[in-house]
C-alpha positions as a Markdown table, in Angstrom:
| # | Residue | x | y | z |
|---|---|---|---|---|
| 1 | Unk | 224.6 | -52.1 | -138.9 |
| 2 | Unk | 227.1 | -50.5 | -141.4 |
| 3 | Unk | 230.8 | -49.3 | -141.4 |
| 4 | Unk | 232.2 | -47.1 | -143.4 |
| 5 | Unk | 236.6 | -47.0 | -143.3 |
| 6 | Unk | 238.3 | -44.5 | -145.2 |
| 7 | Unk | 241.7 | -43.6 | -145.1 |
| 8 | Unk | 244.2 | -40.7 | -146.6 |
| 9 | Unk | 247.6 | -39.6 | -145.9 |
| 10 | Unk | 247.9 | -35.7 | -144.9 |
| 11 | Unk | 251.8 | -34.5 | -145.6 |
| 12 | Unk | 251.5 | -33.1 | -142.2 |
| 13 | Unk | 253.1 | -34.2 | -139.2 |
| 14 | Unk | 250.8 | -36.4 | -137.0 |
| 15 | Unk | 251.4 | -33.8 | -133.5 |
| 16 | Unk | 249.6 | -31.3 | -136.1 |
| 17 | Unk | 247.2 | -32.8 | -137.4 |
| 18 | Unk | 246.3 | -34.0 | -133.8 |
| 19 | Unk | 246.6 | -30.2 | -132.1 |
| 20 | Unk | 243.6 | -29.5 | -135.0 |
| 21 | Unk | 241.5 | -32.9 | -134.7 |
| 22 | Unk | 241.2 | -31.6 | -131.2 |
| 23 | Unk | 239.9 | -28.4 | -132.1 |
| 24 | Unk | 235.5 | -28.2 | -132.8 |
| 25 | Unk | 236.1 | -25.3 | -135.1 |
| 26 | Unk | 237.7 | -27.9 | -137.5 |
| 27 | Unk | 234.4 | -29.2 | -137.5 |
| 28 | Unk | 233.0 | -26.6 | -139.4 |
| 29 | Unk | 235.6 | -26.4 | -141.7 |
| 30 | Unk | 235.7 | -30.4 | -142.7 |
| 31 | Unk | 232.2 | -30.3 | -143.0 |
| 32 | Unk | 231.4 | -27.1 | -144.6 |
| 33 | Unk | 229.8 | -26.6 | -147.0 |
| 34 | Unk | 227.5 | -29.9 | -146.1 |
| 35 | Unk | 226.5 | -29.7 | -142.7 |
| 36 | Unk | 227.0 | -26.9 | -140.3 |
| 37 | Unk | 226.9 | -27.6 | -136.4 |
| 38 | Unk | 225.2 | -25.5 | -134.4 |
| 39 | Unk | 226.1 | -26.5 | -130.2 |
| 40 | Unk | 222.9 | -26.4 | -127.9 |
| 41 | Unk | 224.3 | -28.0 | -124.8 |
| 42 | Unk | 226.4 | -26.4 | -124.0 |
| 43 | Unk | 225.9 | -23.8 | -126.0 |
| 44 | Unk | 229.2 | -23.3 | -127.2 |
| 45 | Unk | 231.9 | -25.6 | -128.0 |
| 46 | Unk | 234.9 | -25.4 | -126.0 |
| 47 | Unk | 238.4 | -24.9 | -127.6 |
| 48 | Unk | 239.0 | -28.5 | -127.5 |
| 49 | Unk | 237.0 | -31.4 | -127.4 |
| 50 | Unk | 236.4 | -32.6 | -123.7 |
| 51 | Unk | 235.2 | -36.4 | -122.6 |
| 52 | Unk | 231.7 | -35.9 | -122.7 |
| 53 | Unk | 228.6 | -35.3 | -124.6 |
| 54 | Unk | 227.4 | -32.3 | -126.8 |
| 55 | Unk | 224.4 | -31.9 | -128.4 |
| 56 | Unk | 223.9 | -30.0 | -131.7 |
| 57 | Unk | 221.2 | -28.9 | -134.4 |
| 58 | Unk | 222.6 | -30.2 | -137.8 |
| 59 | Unk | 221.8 | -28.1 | -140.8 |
| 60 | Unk | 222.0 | -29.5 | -144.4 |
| 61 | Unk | 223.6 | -27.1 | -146.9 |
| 62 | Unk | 222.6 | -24.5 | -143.6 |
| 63 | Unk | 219.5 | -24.6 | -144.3 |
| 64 | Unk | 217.4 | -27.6 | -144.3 |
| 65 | Unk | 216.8 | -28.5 | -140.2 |
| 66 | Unk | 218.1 | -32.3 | -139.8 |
| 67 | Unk | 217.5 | -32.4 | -136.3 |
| 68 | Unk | 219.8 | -33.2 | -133.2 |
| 69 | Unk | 222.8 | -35.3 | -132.8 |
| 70 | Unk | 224.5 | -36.1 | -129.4 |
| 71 | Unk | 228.1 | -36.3 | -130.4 |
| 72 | Unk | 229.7 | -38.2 | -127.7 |
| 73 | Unk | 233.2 | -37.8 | -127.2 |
| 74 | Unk | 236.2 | -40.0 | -126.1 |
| 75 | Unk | 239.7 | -40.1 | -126.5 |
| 76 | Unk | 240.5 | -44.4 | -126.3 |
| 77 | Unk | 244.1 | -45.8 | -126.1 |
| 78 | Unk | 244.9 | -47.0 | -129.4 |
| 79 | Unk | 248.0 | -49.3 | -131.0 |
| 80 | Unk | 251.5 | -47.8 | -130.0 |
| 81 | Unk | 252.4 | -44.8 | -132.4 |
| 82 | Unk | 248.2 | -43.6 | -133.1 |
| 83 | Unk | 246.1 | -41.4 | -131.4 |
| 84 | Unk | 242.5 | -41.6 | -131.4 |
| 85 | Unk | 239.4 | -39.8 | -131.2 |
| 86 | Unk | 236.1 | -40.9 | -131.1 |
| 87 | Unk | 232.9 | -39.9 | -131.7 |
| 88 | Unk | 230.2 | -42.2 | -130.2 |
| 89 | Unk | 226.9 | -40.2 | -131.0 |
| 90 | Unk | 223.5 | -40.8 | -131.6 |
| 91 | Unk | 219.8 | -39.2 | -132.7 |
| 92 | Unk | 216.4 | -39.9 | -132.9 |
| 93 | Unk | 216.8 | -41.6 | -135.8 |
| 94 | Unk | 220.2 | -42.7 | -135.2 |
| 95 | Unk | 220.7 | -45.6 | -132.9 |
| 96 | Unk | 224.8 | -45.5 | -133.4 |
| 97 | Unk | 226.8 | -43.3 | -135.2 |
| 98 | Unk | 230.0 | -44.2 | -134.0 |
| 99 | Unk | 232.9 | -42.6 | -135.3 |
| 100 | Unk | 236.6 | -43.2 | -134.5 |
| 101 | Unk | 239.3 | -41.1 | -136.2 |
| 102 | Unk | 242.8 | -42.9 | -136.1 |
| 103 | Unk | 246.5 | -41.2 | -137.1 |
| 104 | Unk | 249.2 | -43.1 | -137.5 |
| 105 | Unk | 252.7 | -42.1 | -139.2 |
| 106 | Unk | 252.4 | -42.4 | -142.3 |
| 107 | Unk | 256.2 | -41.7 | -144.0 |
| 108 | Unk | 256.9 | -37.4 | -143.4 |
| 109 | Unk | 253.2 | -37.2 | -142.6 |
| 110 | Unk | 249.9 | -39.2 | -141.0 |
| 111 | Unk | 247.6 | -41.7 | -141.9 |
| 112 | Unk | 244.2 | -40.0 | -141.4 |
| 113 | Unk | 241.7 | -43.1 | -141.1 |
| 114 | Unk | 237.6 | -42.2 | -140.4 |
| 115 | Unk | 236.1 | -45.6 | -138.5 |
| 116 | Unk | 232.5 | -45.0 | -138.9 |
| 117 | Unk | 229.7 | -47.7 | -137.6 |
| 118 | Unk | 225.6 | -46.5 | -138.2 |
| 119 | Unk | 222.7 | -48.4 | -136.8 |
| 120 | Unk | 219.9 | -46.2 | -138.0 |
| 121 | Unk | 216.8 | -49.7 | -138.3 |
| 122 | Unk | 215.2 | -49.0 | -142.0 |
| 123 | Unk | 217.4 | -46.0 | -142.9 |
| 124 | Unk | 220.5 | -47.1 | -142.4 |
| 125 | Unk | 221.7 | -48.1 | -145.8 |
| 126 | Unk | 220.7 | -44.6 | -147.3 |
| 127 | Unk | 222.2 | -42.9 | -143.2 |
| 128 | Unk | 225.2 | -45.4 | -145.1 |
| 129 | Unk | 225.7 | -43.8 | -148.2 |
| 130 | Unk | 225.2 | -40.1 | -147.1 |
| 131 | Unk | 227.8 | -40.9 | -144.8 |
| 132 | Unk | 229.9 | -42.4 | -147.1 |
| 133 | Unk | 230.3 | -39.1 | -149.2 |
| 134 | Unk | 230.3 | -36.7 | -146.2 |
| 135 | Unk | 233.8 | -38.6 | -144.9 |
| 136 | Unk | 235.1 | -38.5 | -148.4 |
| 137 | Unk | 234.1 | -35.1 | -148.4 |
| 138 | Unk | 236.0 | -34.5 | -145.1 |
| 139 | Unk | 239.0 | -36.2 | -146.0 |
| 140 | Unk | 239.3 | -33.9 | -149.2 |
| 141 | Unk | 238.8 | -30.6 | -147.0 |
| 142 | Unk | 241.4 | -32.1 | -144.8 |
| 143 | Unk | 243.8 | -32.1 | -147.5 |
| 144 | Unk | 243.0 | -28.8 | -148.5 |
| 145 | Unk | 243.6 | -27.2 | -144.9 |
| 146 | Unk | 246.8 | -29.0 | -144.7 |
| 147 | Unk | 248.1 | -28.3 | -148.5 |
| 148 | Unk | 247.4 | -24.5 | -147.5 |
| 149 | Unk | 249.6 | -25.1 | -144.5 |
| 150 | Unk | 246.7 | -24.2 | -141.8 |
| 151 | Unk | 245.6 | -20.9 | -143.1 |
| 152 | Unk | 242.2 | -20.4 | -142.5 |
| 153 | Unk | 239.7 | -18.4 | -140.6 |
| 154 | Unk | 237.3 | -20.1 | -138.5 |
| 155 | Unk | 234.8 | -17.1 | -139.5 |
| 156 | Unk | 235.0 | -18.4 | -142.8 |
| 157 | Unk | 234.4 | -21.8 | -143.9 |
| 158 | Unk | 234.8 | -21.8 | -147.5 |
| 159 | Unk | 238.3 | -23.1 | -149.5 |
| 160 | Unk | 241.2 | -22.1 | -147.4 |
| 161 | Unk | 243.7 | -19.2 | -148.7 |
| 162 | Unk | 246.3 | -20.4 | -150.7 |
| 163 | Unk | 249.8 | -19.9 | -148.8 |
């Protein structure tokens, strides 16, 4: 077993950046252009993430099939003054990928902290290190969405428009 914590703070306030957290299209955008999500069951995503599980087809780079993911969604009580959502998923070949994502006020905007625990037996040190840059990669898009104040089109995943 391996965890991964990375934190930044997003100049946005944290009732913002939760409304969006929320949201599966942000999916896309924070992972774009790594991995793209493509829902199976159901097989759409609603407009907000709901307790419950999804399953998706992952895509490297949108091409190279990684297989399925369950992504397992719950929403626990966290310390007064955060939210949380979590993300307690698996695979084949991923026992545990369990992912909480924590706000917490940070000054005029949030503390953005990614939680991430991966049980994968003999490939979860390299599961580890992929994972490792795709967060930091995240947490860069992140700040992109919010520095462009939340201008961008889910039918296009690239760099958001500058405001």
């Amino acid at each position: 077993m391996r965890e991964i914590v990375l934190s930044c703070h997003l100049a946005a306030p944290m009732d913002r950046i939760w409304a969006e957290v929320q949201r599966p299209e942000l999916l896309h955008f924070v992972a774009h252009p790594l991995l793209r999500f493509r829902p199976v069951r159901p097989d759409r995503f609603p407009s907000r993430w709901e307790k419950g599980d999804y399953v998706v087809s992952m895509l490297w780079r949108g091409i190279v099939p990684l297989g399925r993911q369950t992504i397992r969604i719950s929403q626990p009580k966290g310390p007064d003054g955060t939210k949380q959502i979590r993300d307690n998923g698996h695979s084949g070949l991923i026992k545990r990928w369990d992912h909480l994502i924590t706000l917490e006020p940070d000054g005029s905007g949030t503390r953005y902290t990614d939680h991430v625990t991966i049980e994968a037996g003999l490939l979860t040190l390299p599961v580890t290190m992929f994972a490792k840059s795709f967060y930091a990669h995240r947490q860069r898009r992140w700040r992109l969405l919010v520095d462009s104040g939340f201008a961008y089109s889910t039918a296009q995943y690239g760099r958001p428009p500058r405001k």
